[in-house]
Backbone as a ProteinNet text record, in pm:
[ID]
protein_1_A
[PRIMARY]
XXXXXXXXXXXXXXXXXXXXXXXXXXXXXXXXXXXXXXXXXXXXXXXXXXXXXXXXXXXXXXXXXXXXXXXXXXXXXXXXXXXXXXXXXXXXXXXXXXXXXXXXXXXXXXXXXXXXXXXXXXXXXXXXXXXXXXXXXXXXXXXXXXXXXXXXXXXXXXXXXXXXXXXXXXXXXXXXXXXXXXXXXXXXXXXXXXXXXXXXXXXXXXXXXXXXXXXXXXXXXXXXXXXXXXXXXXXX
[TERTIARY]
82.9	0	85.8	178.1	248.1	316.3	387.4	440.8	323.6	182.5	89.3	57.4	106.1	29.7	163	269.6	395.5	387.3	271.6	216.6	150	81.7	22.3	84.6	197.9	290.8	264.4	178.8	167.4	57	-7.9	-147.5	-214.3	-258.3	-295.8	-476.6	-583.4	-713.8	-794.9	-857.2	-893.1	-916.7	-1017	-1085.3	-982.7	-860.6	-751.6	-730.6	-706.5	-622.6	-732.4	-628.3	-670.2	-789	-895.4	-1053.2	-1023	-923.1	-888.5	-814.9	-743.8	-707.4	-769.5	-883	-990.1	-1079.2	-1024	-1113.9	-1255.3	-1344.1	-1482.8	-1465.1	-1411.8	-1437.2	-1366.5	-1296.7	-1179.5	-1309.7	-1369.6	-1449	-1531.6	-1607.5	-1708.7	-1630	-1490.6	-1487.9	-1428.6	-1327.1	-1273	-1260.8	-1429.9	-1421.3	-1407.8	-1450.6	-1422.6	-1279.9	-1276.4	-1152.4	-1024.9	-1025.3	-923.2	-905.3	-981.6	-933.5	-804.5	-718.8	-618.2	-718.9	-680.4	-750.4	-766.3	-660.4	-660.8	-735.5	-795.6	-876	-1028	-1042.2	-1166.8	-1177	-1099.5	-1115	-1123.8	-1067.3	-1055.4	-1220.2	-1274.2	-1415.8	-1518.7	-1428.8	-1592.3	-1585.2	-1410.4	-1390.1	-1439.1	-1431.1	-1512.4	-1368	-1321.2	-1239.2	-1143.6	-1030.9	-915.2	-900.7	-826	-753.4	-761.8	-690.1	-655.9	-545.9	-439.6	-263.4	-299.5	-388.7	-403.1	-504.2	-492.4	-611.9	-714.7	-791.7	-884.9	-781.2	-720	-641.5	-577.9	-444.7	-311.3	-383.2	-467.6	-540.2	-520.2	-577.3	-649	-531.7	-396.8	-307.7	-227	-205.5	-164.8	-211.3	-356.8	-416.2	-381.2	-377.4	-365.2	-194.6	-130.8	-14.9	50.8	-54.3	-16.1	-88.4	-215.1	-248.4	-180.3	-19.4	46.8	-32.3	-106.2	-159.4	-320.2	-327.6	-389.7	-530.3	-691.7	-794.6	-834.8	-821.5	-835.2	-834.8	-653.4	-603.4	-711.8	-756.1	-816.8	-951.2	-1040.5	-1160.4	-1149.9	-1038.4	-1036.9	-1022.8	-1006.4	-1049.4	-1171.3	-1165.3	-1298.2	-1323.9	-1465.5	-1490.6	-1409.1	-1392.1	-1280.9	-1155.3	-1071.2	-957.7	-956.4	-1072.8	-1043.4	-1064.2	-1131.8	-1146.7	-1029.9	-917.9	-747.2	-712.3	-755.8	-684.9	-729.5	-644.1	-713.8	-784.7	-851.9	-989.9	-1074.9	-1085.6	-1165.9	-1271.5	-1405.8	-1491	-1560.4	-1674.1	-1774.5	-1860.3	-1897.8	-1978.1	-1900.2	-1764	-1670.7	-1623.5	-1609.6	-1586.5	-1723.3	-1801.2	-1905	-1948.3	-1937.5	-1942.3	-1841.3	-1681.4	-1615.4	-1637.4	-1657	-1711.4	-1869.5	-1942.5	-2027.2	-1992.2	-1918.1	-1885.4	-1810.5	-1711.3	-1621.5	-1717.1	-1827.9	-1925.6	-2031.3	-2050.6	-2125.2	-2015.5	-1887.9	-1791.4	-1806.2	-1800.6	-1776.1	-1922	-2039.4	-2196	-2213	-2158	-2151.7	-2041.6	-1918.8	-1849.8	-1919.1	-1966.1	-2049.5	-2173.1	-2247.2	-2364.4	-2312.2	-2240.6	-2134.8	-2081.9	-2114.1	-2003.3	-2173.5	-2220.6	-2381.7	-2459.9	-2457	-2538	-2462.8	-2339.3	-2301.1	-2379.2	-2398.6	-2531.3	-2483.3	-2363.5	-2348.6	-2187.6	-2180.4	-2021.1	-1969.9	-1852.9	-1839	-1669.3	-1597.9	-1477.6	-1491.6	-1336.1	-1329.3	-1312.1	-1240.5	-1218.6	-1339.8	-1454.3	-1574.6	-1625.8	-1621.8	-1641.4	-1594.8	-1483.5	-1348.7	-1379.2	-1448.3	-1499.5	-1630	-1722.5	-1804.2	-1743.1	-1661.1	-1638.4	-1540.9	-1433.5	-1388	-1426	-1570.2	-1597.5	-1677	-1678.6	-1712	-1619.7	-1510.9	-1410.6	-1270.4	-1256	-1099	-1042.9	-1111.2	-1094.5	-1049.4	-1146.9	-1222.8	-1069	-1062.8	-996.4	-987.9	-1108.6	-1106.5	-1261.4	-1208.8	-1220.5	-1402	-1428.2	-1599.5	-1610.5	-1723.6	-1723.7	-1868.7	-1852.4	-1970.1	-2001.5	-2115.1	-2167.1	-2245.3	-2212.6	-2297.7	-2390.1	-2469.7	-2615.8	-2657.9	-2620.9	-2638.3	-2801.7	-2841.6	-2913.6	-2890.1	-2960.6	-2870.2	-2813.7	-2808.4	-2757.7	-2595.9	-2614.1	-2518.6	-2511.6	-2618.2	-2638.9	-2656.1	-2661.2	-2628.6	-2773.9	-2835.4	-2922.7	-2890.7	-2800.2	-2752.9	-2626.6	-2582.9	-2452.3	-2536.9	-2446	-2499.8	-2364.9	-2365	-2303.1	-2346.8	-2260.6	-2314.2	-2271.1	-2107.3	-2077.7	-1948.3	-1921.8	-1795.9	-1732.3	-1573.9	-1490.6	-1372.6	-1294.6	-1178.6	-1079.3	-960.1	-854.5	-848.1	-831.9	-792.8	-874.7	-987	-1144.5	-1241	-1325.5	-1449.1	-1528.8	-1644.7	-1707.6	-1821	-1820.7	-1929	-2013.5	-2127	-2251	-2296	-2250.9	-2328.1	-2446	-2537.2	-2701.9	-2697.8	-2663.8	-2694.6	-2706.6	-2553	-2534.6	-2618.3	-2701.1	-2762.1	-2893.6	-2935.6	-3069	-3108.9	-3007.8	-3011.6	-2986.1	-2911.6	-2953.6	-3045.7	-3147.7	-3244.2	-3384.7	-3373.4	-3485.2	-3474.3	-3370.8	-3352.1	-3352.1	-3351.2	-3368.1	-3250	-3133.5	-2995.8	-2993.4	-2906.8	-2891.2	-2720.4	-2682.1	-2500.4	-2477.3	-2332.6	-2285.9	-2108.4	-2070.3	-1964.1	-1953.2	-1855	-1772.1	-1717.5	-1700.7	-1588.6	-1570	-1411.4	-1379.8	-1226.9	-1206.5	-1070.7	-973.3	-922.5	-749.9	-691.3	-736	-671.7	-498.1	-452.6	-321	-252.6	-377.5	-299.7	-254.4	-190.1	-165.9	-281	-303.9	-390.6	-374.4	-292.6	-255.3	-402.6	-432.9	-551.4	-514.7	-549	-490.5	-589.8	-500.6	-571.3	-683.9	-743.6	-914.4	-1000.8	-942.9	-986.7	-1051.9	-904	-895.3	-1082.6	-1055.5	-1167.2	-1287.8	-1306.8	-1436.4	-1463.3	-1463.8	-1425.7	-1504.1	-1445.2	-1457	-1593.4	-1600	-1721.5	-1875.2	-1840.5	-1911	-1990.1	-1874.8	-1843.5	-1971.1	-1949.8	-2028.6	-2124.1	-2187.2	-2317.8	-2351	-2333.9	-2376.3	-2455	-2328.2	-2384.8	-2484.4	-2529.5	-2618.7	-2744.4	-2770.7	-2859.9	-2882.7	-2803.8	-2818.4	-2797.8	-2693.4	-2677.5	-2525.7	-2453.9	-2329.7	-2187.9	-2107.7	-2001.8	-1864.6	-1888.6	-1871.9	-1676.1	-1688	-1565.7	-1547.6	-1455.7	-1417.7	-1293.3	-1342.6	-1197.2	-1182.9	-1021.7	-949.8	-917.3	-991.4	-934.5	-812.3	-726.4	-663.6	-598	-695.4	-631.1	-642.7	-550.8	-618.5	-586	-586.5	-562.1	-611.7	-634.9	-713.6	-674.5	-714.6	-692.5	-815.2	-789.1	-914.2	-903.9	-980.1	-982.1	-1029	-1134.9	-1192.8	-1029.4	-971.4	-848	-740.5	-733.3	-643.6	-691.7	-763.4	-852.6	-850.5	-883.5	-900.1	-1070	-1135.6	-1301	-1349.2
-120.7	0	124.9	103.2	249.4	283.3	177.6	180.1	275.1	216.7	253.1	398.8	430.6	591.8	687.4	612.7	715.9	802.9	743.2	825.2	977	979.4	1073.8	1166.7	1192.3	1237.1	1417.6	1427.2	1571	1597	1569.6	1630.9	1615.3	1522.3	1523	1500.6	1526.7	1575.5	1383.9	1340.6	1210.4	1169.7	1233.6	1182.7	1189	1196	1151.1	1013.3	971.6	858.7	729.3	643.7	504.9	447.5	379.1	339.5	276.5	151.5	127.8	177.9	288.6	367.1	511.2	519.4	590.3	536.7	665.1	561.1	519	593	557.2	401.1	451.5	317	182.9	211.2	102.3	26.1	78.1	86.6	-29.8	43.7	-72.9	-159.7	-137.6	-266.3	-412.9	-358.9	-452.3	-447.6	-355	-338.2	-234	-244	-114.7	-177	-284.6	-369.7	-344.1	-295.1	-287.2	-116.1	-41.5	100	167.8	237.7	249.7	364.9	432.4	528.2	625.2	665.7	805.1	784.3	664.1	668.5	664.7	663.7	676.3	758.4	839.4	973.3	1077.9	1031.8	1098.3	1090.5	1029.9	982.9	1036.1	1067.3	1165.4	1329.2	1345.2	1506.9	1502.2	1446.5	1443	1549.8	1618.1	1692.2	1753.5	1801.5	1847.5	2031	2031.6	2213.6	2199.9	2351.7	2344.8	2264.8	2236	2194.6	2046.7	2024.5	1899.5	1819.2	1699.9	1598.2	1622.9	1555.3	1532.3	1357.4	1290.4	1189.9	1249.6	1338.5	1394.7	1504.9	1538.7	1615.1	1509.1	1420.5	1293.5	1245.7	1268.5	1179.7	1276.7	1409.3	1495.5	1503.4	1501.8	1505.7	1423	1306.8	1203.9	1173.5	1257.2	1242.9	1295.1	1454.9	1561.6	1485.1	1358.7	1245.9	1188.4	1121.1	1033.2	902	884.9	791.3	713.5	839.7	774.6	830	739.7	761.4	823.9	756.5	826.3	994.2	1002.3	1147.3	1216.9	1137.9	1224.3	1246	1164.7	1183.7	1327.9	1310.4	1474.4	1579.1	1588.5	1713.8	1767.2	1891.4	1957.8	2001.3	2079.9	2116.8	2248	2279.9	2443.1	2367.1	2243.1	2222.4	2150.6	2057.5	2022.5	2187.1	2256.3	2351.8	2458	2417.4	2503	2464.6	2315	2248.8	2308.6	2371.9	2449.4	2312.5	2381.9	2297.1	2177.9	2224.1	2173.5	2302.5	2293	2421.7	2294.6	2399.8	2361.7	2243.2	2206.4	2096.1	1987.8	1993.8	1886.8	1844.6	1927.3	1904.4	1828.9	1832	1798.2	1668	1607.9	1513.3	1402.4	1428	1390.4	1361.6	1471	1424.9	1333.3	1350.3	1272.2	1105.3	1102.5	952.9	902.4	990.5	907.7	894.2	989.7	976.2	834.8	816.3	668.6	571.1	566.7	480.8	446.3	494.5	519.1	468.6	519.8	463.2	312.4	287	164.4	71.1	70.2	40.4	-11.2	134.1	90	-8.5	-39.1	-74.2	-207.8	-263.8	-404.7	-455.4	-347.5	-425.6	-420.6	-341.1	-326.6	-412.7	-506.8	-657.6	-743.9	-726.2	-847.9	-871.4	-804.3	-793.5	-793.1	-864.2	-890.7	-865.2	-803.1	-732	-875	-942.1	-1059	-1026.5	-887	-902.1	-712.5	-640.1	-497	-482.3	-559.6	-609	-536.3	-596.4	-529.6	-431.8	-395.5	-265.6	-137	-168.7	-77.5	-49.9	-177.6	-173.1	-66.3	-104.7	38.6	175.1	171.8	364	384.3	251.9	305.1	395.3	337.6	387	549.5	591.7	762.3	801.3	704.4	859.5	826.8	702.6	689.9	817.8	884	967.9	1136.3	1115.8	1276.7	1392.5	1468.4	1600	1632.7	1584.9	1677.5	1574.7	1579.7	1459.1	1451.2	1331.9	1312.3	1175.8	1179.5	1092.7	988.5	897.2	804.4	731	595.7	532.4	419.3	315.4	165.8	80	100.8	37.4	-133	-173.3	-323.6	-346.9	-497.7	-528.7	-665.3	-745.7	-843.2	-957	-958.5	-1072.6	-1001.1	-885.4	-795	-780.2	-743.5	-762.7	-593.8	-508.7	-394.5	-354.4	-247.5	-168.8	-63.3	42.1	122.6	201.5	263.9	388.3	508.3	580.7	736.7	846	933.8	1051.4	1124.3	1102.4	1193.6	1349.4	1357.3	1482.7	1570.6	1650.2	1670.9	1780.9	1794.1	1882.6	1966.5	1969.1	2027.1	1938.3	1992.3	1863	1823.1	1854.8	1772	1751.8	1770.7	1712.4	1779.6	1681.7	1687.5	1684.4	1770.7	1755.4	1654.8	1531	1414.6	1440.6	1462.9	1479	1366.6	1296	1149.6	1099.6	1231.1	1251.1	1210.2	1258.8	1240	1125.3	1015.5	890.5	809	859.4	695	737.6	872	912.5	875	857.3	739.5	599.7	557.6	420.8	368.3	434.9	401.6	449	492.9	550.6	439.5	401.4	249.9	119.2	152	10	-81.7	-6.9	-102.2	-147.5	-293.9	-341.4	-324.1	-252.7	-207.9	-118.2	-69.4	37.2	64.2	74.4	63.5	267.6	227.2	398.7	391.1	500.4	551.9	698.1	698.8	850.8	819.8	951.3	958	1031.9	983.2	1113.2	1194.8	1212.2	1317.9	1270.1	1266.6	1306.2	1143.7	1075.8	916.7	810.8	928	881.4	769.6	643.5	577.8	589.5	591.6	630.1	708.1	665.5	718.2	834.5	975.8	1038.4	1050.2	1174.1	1126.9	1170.9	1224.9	1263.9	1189.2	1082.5	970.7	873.3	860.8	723.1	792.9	942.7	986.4	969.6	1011.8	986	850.8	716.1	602.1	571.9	567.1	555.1	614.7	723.5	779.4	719.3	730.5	647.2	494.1	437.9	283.6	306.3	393.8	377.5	439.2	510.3	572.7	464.1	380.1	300.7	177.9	142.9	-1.1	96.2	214.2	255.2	255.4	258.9	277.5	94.1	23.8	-127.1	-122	-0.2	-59.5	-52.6	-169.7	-209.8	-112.3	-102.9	16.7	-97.8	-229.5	-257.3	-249.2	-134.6	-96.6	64.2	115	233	209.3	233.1	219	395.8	437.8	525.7	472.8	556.7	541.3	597.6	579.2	684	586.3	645.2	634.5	494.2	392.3	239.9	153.3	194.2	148.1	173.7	45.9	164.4	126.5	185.3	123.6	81.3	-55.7	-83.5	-124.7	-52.2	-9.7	-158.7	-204	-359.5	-462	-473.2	-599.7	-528.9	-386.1	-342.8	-366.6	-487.6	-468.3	-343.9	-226.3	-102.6	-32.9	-109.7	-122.7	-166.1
0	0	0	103.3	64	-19.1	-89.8	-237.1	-361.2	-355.5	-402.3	-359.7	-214.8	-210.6	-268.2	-263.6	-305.5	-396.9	-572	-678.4	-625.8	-504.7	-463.4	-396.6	-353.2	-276.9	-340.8	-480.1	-476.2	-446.2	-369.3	-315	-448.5	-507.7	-641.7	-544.2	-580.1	-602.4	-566.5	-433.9	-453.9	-592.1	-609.2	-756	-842.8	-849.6	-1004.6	-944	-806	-780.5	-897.8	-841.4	-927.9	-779.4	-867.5	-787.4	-672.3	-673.2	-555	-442.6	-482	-361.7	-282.7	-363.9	-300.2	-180.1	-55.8	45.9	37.1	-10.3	-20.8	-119.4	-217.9	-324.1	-245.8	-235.1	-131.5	-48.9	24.5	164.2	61.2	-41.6	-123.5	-163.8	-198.9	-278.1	-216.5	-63.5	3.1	131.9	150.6	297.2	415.6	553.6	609	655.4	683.5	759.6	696.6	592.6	485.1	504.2	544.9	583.8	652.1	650.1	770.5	873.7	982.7	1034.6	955.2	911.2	860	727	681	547.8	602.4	687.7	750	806.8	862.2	896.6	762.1	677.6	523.7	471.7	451.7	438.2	562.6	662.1	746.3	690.7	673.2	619.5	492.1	426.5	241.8	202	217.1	119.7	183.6	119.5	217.6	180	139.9	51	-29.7	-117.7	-255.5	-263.5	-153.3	-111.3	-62.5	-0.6	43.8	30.5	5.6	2.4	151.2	172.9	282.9	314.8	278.3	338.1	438	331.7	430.6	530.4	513.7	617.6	719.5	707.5	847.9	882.2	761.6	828.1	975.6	882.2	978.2	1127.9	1101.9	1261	1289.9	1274.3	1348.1	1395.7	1320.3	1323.4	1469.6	1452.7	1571.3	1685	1649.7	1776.8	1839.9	1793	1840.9	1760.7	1644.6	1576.3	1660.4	1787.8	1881.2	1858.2	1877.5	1817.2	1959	2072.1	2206.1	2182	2167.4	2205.8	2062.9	1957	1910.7	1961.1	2004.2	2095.6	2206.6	2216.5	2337.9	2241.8	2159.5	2085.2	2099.1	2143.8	2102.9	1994.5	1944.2	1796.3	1745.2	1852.9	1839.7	1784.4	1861.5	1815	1684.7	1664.7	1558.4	1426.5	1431.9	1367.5	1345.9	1422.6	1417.4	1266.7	1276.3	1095.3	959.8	956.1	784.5	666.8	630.8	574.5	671.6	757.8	899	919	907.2	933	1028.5	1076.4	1210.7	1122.6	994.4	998.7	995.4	900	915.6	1069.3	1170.5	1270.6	1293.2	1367	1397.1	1371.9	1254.3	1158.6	1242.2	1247.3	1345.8	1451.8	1489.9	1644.7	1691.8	1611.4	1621	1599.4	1478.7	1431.1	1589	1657.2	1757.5	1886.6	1910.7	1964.6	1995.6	1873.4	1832.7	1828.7	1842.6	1855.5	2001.2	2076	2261.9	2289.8	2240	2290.6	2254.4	2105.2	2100.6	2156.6	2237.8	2316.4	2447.9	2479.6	2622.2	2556.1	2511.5	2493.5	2470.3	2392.6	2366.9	2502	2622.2	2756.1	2811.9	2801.5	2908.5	2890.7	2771.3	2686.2	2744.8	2810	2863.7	3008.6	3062.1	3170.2	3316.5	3337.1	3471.6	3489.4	3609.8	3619.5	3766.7	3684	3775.6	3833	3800.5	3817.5	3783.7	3853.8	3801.7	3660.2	3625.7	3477.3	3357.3	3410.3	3352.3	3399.7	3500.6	3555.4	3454.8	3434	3365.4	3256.4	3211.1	3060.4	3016.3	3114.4	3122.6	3129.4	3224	3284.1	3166.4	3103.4	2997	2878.8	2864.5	2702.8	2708.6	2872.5	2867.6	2889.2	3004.8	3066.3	3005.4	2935.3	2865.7	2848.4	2734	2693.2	2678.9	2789.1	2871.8	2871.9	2851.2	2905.8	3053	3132.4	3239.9	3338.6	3453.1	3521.6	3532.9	3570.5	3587.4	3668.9	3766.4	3822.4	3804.5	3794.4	3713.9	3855	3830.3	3898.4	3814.8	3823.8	3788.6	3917.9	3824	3949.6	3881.6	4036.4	4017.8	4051.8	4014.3	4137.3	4196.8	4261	4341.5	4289.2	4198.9	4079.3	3969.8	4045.9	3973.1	3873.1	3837.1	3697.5	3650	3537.1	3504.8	3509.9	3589.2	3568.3	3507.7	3513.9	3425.9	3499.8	3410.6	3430.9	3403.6	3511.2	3483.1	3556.1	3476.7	3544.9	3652.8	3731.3	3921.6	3855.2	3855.3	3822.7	3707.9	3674.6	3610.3	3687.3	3678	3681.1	3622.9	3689.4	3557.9	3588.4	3511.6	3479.3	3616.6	3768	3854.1	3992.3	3950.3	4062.6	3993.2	4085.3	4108.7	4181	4193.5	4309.6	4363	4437.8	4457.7	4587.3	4568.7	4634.8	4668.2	4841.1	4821.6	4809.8	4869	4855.6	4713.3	4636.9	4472.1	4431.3	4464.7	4434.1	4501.4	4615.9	4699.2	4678.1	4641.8	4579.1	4479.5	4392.4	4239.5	4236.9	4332.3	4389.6	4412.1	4500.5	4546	4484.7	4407.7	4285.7	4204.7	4163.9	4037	4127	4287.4	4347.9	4342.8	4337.4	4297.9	4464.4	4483.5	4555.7	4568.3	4471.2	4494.3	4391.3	4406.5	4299.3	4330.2	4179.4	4185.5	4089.9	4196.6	4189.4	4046.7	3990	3899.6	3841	3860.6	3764.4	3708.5	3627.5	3537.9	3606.8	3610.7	3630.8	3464	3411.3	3259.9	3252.6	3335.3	3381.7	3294.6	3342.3	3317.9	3412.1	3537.5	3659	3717.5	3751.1	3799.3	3987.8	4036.2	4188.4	4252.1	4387.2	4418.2	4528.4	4525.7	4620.6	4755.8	4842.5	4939.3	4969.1	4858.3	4841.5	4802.8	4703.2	4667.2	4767.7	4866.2	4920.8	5062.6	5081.8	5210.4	5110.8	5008.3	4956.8	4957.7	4886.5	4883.7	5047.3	5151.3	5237.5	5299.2	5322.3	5314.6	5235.5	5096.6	5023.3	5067.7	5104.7	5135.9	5309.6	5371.1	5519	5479.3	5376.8	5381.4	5309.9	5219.5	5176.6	5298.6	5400.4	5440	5575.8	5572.9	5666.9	5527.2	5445.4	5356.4	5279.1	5306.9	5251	5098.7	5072.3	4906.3	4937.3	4880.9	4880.2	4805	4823.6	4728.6	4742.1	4594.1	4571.6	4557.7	4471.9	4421.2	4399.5	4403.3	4303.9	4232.7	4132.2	3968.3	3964.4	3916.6	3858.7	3721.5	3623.7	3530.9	3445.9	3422.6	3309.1	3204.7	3096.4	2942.6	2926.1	2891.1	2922.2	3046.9	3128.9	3276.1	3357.1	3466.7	3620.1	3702.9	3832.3	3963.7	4021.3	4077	4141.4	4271.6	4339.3	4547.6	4562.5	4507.1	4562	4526.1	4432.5	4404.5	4457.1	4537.6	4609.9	4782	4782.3	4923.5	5001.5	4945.7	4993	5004.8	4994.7	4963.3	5099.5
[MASK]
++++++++++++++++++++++++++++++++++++++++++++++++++++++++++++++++++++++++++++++++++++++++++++++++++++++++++++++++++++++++++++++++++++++++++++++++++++++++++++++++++++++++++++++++++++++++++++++++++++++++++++++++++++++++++++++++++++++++++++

């Protein structure tokens, strides 16, 4: 393939290339599996400059990503809109597609039904807060089979807290009738280490819970693809 894109090396116009190296046509003729990122990102922008394709556009971003689809998810519509021939609907378009990437993530771990390890836990809080810029703290409601009643957002903050209202979390517990709930938020930073605000909330959490009879299972830290988990750190 890259032998094949070398012809293009002058920003030559999609529509001159040859049928099979057009991402749309490519896509029909051998597949989405056969895409690289940046040809599918080329295909949500539809077009690049007068200087550049809509490819080397996607490759660039992705380039200034670290090749990473994550670090591109934290873009906002302002940043993606810095990239010359990037306006507000092309952005948008983007961001929506990585949007429906992350809903369908979670929805693929939430059909599995029952959280038997942190393992899956992780897998939920992964597919909102992997990502995130700037920290948020979630909540998964069991019921006694542990089985997934739903996720929901308690609260958000900026890159380094947030503020958790426990009224909030055991008021939504007990409105959905969960019989437990497992904690979660992001660190931005990457850092998974729990500090020592972490470890007093957690705790707190954990005793308003067993005065109210819904269980606090766990709390996971996420950052980026890793977490920490307070329950397999017997810190729960």
């Amino acid at each position: 393939m890259e032998k094949n894109m070398e012809k293009y090396d002058n920003h030559l116009p999609i529509k001159s290339w040859a049928e099979d190296d057009r991402p749309r046509e490519k896509l029909l003729l051998k597949g989405k599996n056969a895409l690289s990122d940046a040809e599918l990102l080329a295909i949500l922008l539809g077009s690049g400059t007068r200087h550049e394709s809509a490819l080397d556009l996607a490759k660039g971003i992705l380039k200034d990503m670290q090749e990473s689809l994550s670090e591109l998810s934290r873009l906002s519509l302002e940043g993606l809109m810095k990239y010359k021939g990037i306006g507000e609907a092309k952005a948008v378009t983007v961001l929506a597609a990585l949007e429906l990437g992350k809903r369908r993530n979670e929805a693929i771990v939430i059909e599995k039904d029952k959280i038997t390890n942190s393992r899956d836990a992780f897998e939920i809080f992964r597919s909102r807060l992997g990502d995130l810029p700037y920290e948020e703290f979630r909540i998964i409601l069991l019921n006694k089979a542990n089985k997934v009643i739903r996720s929901c957002s308690i609260s958000e903050g900026g890159i380094s807290g947030t503020v958790v209202d426990p009224k909030k979390i055991f008021k939504i517990a007990l409105d959905h009738h969960a019989s437990s709930i497992i904690l979660g938020h992001n660190h931005p930073s990457g850092n998974i280490q729990p500090s020592e605000a972490d470890q007093k909330i957690t705790k707190k959490l954990k005793e308003a819970g067993n005065m109210l009879d819904v269980a606090v299972l766990d709390h996971l830290i996420i950052g980026d693809d890793k977490y920490f988990s307070f329950a397999d750190e017997g810190m729960v």
